[in-house]
C-alpha angles and dihedrals in degrees: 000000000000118000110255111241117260139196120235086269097061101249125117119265096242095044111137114255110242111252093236083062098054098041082052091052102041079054085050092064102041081063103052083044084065096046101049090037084070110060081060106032097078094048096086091044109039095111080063105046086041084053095056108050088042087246134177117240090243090040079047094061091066107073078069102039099047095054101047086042089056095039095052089056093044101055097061084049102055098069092066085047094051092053090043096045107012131236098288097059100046098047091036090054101039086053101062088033089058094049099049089048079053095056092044091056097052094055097041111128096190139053090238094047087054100044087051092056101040082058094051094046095051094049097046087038087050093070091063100069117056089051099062087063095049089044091044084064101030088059119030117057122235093267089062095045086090091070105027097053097052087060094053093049087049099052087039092057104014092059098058090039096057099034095105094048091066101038086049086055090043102048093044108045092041121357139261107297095067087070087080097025085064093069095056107081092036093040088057099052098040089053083047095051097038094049090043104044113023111090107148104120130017138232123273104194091171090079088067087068084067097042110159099222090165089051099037078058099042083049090056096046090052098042108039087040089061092044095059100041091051092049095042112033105069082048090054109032090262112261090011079089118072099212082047091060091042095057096040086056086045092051096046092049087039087046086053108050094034088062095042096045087054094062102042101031103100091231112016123209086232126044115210102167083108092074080068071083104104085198090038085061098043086043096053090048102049080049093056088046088053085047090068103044089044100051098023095059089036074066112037097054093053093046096043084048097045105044094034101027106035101222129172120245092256088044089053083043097045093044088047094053087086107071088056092051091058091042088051096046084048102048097078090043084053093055099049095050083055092081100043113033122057111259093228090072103037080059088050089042083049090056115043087043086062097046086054095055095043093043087053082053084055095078084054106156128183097257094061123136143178087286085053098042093048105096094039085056102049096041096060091048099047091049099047088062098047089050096041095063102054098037088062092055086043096052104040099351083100104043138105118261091239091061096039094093098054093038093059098051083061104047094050086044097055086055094054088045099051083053086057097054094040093053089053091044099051090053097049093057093044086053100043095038092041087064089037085057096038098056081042086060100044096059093058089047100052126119090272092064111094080186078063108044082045099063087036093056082038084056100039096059099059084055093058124142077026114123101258104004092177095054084049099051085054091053099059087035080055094049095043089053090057098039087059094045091052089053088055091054093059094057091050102053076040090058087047095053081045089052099047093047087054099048093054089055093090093041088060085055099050084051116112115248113246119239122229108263134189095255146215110305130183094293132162 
């Protein structure tokens, strides 16, 4: 008789998953859903909350900034702190952590108070995420991967998406401070569940003996450095800004010393030797690239809705809510696809669905409205579905249990990452190509133009029996003029996200194809 198939662990392949392990790891989820809701949850309500702590625009940005800073540097992290102390104790912790630093930010009653615990949050929070992904493949065998890695793609995409749907709801039924009240029902149950029920590694304490402290700070510096220049240059002209200048210099030295502390430390903080994986590194690219369609377009339609169409936080939120419906009705189809189409071509269909639908974006114009603004939307969330769920069993679908912590953190860590640098980089071209349009259009407006005298005379006579109808009729031409240039600018970062998508759509092709492989298991 044939020997039946195991996992590492010993167990058969199809052997059913206990029911303390899946109620873990559906907790689990509830608790990176949290986590990654709230990089987004705060977008559609930060004049509130500015308003309410009497904050400054550049002290506002924080709220954002701080957390994403202090979570970047945490999910690497977590990996190291999931072998020393196992997964129980670092979910279950950075629950009930999260949720405190929830509480502490709704009741903040300064800008700085706030700032201090969005920090904390994010980089408590941050430990939550990447070990859903390894657990996903520690617990469940190859034959359930169908149906545990589309919810995880949909939690992953559908969180930030949604995120100022929410916060808009929130803000306006109730007010801001219910965007951190929220987690604390969910955040306890989900630190009580996890401590009480996951049980699928142990701790190693020994490795502590070992710890990397100069690594674990190079990391930070290079980390939370790049963070901040990525978050803050294209807001301040880049090294125009002193502080810009300082933590550029302090990412490149941290950058530096953290690599080359990885590859000489006799046991790094960080392991990188995945990336030895030829399908780990073309996973994690295509993740940071994903990075920058999900969280640069989560940012750029709110943005677009709210400074040219004026609309209200729950109309942003409600118009938005699109793109996660379609994400959530895909997710199963996805799914589905995953065991019977190579994974090579659901990543190129992904693609190229998303360039179509950000290359429709790209005649934006300012009267858009939700009609106009459909098929982008459901392009992009059709086709973030369809990528998510190859590009996990890419990425750590192949790898040995043992590397499977540390993978995860970063993999999770190269998406957040590529919506770093797509965030950055969308608003560097708006702001290059938004002067570039305006002096265009200048030149077609000056006093030359009888185009021109002939909408200004047009103008001037609705502001008749004004003061100065004439120098009012200049000031809305002026400002029609901007408000067109600034239109402009957003096709054109649409029509670079459409580029780039496309671009990757051979390199999917040229990828190996992975082999099927006996898979994580429940392992300790």
């Amino acid at each position: 008789m044939a020997q039946a198939a195991t996992m590492p662990t010993g167990r058969p392949l199809d052997a059913p998953v206990p029911t303390r392990r899946v109620i873990a790891f559906f907790a689990m989820v509830v608790g990176m859903f949290m986590a990654i809701l709230d990089i987004q949850i705060v977008s559609a309500s930060l004049a509130e909350i500015q308003a309410g702590l009497s904050a400054s625009s550049e002290e506002i940005a924080w709220v954002q900034t701080s957390y994403l800073i202090a979570e970047v540097v945490m999910i690497p992290l977590s990996g190291f702190l999931g072998r020393v102390f196992s997964t129980r104790w670092v979910f279950a912790v950075s629950a009930a952590g999260f949720t405190l630093m929830s509480v502490a930010c709704g009741l903040s009653t300064s800008i700085e108070e706030m700032i201090l615990f969005r920090a904390l949050q994010g980089f408590i929070g941050g430990g939550m995420i990447p070990s859903v992904f390894a657990a996903s493949f520690s617990i469940f065998p190859p034959s359930k991967r169908s149906t545990v890695t589309p919810l995880i793609g949909l939690v992953a995409t559908l969180a930030p998406t949604i995120g100022p749907t929410i916060g808009g709801y929130l803000t306006e039924l109730m007010s801001w401070h219910w965007l951190f009240f929220i987690n604390i029902i969910p955040g306890i149950i989900v630190a009580l569940t996890t401590f009480s029920l996951i049980d699928f590694d142990k701790p190693n304490l020994k490795l502590l003996e070992n710890f990397d402290w100069w690594g674990l700070l190079f990391m930070a510096m290079f980390l939370g450095g790049a963070e901040y220049v990525l978050e803050e240059g294209p807001l301040k002209d880049w090294f125009d800004e002193d502080m810009v200048t300082i933590f550029t210099v302090i990412a490149v030295g941290g950058g530096i010393a953290f690599f080359t502390r990885m590859f000489t430390a006799k046991q790094p903080i960080v392991d990188l030797s995945a990336f030895k994986n030829p399908n780990f590194a073309m996973g994690c690219l295509f993740s940071f690239v994903m990075g920058i369609g999900l969280y640069g377009l989560t940012y750029m339609y709110p943005l677009y809705l709210g400074r040219v169409r004026h609309y209200s936080s729950l109309m942003i939120g409600e118009t938005m809510f699109l793109s996660g419906l379609c994400m959530f009705l895909t997710a199963p189809i996805a799914g589905r696809l995953s065991t019977k189409v190579d994974p090579r071509y659901m990543l190129a269909i992904g693609f190229v669905g998303f360039a179509i639908g950000t290359y429709i974006a790209s005649g934006v114009t300012k009267d858009w409205d939700f009609y106009e603004l459909l098929w982008p939307q459901i392009f992009r969330g059709v086709s973030l579905m369809i990528c998510m769920i190859p590009v996990s069993n890419l990425a750590l679908g192949m790898l040995p249990p043992e590397q499977l912590k540390n993978a995860s953190g970063l993999y999770n860590l190269m998406r957040n990452l590529g919506g770093a640098v797509g965030l950055a980089s969308i608003n560097t071209i708006m702001n290059s190509r938004f002067d570039l349009h305006l002096a265009r259009l200048h030149e077609q407006v000056d006093a030359s133009s009888a185009a021109a005298q002939q909408w200004l005379n047009s103008l001037a006579q609705k502001f008749a029996g004004g003061v100065d109808p004439q120098a009012m009729a200049l000031k809305q031409l002026t400002a029609m003029v901007r408000a067109e240039a600034y239109v402009m600018s957003f096709g054109d970062a649409f029509m670079a996200l459409t580029i780039l998508c496309a671009a990757l759509v051979p390199v999917v092709l040229m990828v190996r194809k992975p082999q099927a492989r006996a898979g994580g298991g429940g392992g300790h």
